[in-house]
N, C-alpha and C positions, 0 to 999 in steps of 0.2 A: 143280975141281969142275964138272959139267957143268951150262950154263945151265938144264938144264932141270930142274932140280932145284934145291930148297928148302925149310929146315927146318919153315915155316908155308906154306899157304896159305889163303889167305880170300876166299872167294868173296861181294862184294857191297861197296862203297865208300860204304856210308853213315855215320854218324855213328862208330854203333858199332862197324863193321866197320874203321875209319881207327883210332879209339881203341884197337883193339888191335892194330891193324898197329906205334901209336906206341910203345905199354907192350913187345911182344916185338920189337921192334927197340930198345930202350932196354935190352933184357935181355940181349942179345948174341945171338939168334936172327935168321936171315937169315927176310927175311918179301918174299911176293907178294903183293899185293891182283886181284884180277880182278871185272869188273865192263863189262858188255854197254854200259854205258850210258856217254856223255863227260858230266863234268863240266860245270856244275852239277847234283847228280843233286836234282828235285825229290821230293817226297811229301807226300800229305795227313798233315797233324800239326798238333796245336796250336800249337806253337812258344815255349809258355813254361818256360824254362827255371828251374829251383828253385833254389833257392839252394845247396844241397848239389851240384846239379847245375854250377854257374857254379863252382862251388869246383873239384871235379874238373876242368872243364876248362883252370884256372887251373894245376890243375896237369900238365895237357898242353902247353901252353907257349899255351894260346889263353885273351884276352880279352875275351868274348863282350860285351860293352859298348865295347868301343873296336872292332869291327867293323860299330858303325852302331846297334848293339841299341837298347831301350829298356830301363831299367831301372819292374820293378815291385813294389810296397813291399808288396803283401799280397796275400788273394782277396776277393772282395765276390759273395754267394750272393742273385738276386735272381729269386720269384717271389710268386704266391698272395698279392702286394699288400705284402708285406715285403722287407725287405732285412738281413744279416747281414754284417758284414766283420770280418776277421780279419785284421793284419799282424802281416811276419815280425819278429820280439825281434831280430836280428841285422842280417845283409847282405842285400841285396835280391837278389829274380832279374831274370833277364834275359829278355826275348822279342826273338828273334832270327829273321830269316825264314833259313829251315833250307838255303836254296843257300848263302848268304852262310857259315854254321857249315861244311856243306862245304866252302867251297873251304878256309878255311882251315884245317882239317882234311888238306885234300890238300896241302898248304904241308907241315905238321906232318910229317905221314907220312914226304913225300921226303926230308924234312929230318932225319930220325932216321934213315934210310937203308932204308927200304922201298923194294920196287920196287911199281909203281904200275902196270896194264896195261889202262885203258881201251878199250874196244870189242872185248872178248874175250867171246866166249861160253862158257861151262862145259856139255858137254854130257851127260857123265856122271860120278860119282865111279867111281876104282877102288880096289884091293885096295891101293895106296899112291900117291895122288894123285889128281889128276883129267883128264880127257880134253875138250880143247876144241876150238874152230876152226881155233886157229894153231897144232895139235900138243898131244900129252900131256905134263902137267907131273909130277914125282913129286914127293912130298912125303912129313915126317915123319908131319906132322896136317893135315887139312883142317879148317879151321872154315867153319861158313854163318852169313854176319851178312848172307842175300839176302832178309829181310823177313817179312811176313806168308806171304807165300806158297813159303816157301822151298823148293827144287830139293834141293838139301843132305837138308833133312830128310827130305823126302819118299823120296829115293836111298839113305838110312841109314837105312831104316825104320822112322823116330823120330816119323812122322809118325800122329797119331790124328784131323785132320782137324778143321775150323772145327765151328764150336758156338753154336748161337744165332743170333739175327735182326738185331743188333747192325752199324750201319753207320757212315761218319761222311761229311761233306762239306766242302770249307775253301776259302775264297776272301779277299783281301785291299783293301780299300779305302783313298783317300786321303783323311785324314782325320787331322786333330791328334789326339790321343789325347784324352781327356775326362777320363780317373783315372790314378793311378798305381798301378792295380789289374789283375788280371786278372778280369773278370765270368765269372759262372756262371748265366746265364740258366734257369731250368726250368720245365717244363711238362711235361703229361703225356707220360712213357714218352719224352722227350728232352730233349736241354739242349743251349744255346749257350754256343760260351767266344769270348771276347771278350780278343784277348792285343793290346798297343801292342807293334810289332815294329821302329818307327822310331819320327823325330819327328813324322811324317804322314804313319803308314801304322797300320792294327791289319789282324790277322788275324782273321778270326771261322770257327771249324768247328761246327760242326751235327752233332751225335750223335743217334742214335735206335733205335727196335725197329724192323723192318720200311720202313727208310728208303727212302720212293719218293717221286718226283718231283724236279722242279730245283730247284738252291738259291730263287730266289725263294719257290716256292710252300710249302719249310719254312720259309723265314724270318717268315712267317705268322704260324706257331705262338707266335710271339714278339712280339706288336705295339709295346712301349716299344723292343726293339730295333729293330725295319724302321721305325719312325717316325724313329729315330736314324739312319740310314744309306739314308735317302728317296735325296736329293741326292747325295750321296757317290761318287766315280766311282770302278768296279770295276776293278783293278790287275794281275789276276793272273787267269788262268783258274781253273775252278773243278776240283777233282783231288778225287776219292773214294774208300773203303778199305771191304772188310769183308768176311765177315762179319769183324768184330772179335777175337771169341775162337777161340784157336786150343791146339790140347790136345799133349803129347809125351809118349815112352813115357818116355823119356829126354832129359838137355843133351849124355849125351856116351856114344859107344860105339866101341871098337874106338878107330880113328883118326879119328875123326870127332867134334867138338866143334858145338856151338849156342850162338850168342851173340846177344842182343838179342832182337828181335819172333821172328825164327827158331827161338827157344829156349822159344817160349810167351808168348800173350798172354790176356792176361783182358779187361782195357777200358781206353779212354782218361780214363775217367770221373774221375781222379786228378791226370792231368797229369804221372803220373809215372815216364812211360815212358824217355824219355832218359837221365833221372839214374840210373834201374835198368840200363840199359844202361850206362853207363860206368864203373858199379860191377861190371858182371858183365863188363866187357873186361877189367878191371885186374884181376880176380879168374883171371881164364882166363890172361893172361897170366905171373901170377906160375904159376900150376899148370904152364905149358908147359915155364917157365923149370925148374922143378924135377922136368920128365919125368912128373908124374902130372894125368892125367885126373881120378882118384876126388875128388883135391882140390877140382879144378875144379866138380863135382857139389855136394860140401858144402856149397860157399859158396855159390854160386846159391843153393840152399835160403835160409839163411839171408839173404839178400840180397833174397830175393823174399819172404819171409812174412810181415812187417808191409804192405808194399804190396799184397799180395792178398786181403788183411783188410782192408784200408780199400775198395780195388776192389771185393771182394763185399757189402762193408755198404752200400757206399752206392748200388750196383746195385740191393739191396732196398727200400731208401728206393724210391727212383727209378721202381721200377715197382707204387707201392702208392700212389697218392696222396694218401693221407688221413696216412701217415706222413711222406711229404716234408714234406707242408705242414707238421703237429709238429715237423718237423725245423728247416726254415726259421723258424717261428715263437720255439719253443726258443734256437736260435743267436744270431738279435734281440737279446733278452732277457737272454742273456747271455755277453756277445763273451769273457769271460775264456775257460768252456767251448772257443768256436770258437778261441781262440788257443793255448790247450793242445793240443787234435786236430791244428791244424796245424804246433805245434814236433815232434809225432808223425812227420805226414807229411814234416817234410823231416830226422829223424835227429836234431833238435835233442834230445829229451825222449825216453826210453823209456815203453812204454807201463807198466810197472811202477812210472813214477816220477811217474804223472799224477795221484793226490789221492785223498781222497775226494767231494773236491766234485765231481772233473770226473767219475766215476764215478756219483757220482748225477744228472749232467745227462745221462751218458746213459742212466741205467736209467727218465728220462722219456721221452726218444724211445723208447725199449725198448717201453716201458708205452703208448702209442700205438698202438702197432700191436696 
């Protein structure tokens, strides 16, 4: 078989894109990864990983708490003078600073027998593979797992372009963690998340509409935050993403596949961008295994529609103030609500299986706006 040729290729070595190089190289498909960039590849991200999320990667052969992480036992939602927390009924997640989930991600990969080709550039797709710097590759399927801004998509004319004012911003400090939480800072029209990614270190990203100016000058917006993180010495340069949402005609056409942020984003506002990705690698992967795409479509759907229902409710919160605050207020008052929403958000509890009560706690938020 000629090198130059193989059954996957994937353009883009991040999380999601190594996740399914591991799943179709575990399936007996011969797989390439290509990717412009050498290892450690960074990116602006919250970096807390869900529980559902630590599961799957548990079962990629990675321990995202035995590579440094922090483990965190819930979320804690803090504005407008109140505070709400919610932990998780089960296993904890992890916040993990996202090179460290890389490399050994790239461990994984080789090790299930992917080929790995850092500092390649993909410079076009073709009619069966892709055309790079060091030569055209051919392929059965091209997947883009190359991010927000994907090449892939855009080439596969899958691409309907960012949407909205929606940015975010993320820098890391040295500093013992303070909870075993991940915070949810808010204020108007943005929020700070606040994830412990060591034993003395936390990441904090800054999301907003119309995000301008240096991280300082939004961390402003936030003053129990920056009063916390005065002294605190900055760890990490500061790395920034957006606009955030991003729109597709399609996940897959022809020979061409989307996985991950490549495949459509809505917002980080959830935290539940990774876990959706590694649910939609494993899902791509089994479809490849069994020669159909259409499958591959299905399940995304499915994969993504509880998480884009919580993304777009709580966007609306979020940009109406006087409902956040109800919301915030609400949740306070009553943590059983806020821990049923979140056995929701990580798969634990269907939303069909949520109560009456929890139903009428939210037909108060409802009833607020």
């Amino acid at each position: 078989m000629s090198d130059a040729y193989t059954s996957v290729v994937i353009v883009g070595a991040g999380p999601v894109g190594l996740a399914t190089a591991i799943g179709c190289a575990r399936r007996g498909l011969s797989v390439r990864v290509l990717d412009r960039s050498e290892p450690p590849i960074d990116k602006a991200c919250g970096e807390g990983i869900m529980p559902d999320g630590v599961e799957r990667l548990r079962g990629l052969g990675i321990d995202a708490a035995a590579l440094g992480g922090r483990r965190f036992r819930g979320i804690r939602y803090v504005g407008d003078g109140v505070e709400a927390v919610a932990r998780f009924r089960r296993a904890p997640g992890v916040g993990l600073r996202r090179t460290r989930l890389q490399r050994a991600l790239v461990d994984g990969a080789r090790a299930a027998g992917a080929r790995l080709d850092f500092g390649r550039t993909v410079r076009a797709l073709l009619s069966r593979g892709v055309a790079t710097d060091g030569g055209d590759l051919t392929a059965d399927v091209v997947v883009g797992a190359d991010g927000l801004r994907s090449r892939v998509r855009k080439w596969a004319g899958l691409d309907r372009g960012p949407h909205g004012s929606r940015f975010g911003v993320r820098r890391h400090y040295r500093s013992t963690p303070w909870t075993d939480l991940v915070e949810v800072h808010w204020a108007d029209r943005a929020e700070a998340y606040v994830t412990p990614v060591g034993e003395t270190e936390v990441g904090v990203a800054l999301l907003a509409d119309g995000l301008r100016g240096d991280f300082r000058e939004l961390l402003r917006r936030f003053p129990l935050l920056e009063e916390r993180l005065r002294h605190a010495e900055i760890v990490s340069r500061d790395l920034g993403v957006g606009p955030l949402e991003r729109r597709v005609a399609a996940v897959a056409r022809g020979r061409v596949a989307l996985v991950g942020d490549a495949a459509g984003y809505v917002d980080a506002i959830t935290g539940e961008g990774l876990t959706a990705g590694l649910a939609q690698a494993e899902a791509l992967a089994d479809a490849l295994a069994a020669g159909s795409l259409a499958r591959y479509a299905r399940a995304h759907r499915r994969i993504q529609r509880v998480p884009e229902l919580l993304m777009r409710s709580l966007l609306a919160i979020e940009r109406r103030p006087r409902l956040r605050r109800r919301m915030l207020r609400t949740l306070a008052a009553d943590p059983i609500l806020f821990e049923r929403l979140l056995e929701v958000h990580t798969g634990e509890r269907k939303v069909s299986r949520l109560g009456l009560r929890t139903f009428a706690g939210m037909g108060r938020l409802l009833l607020a706006g």
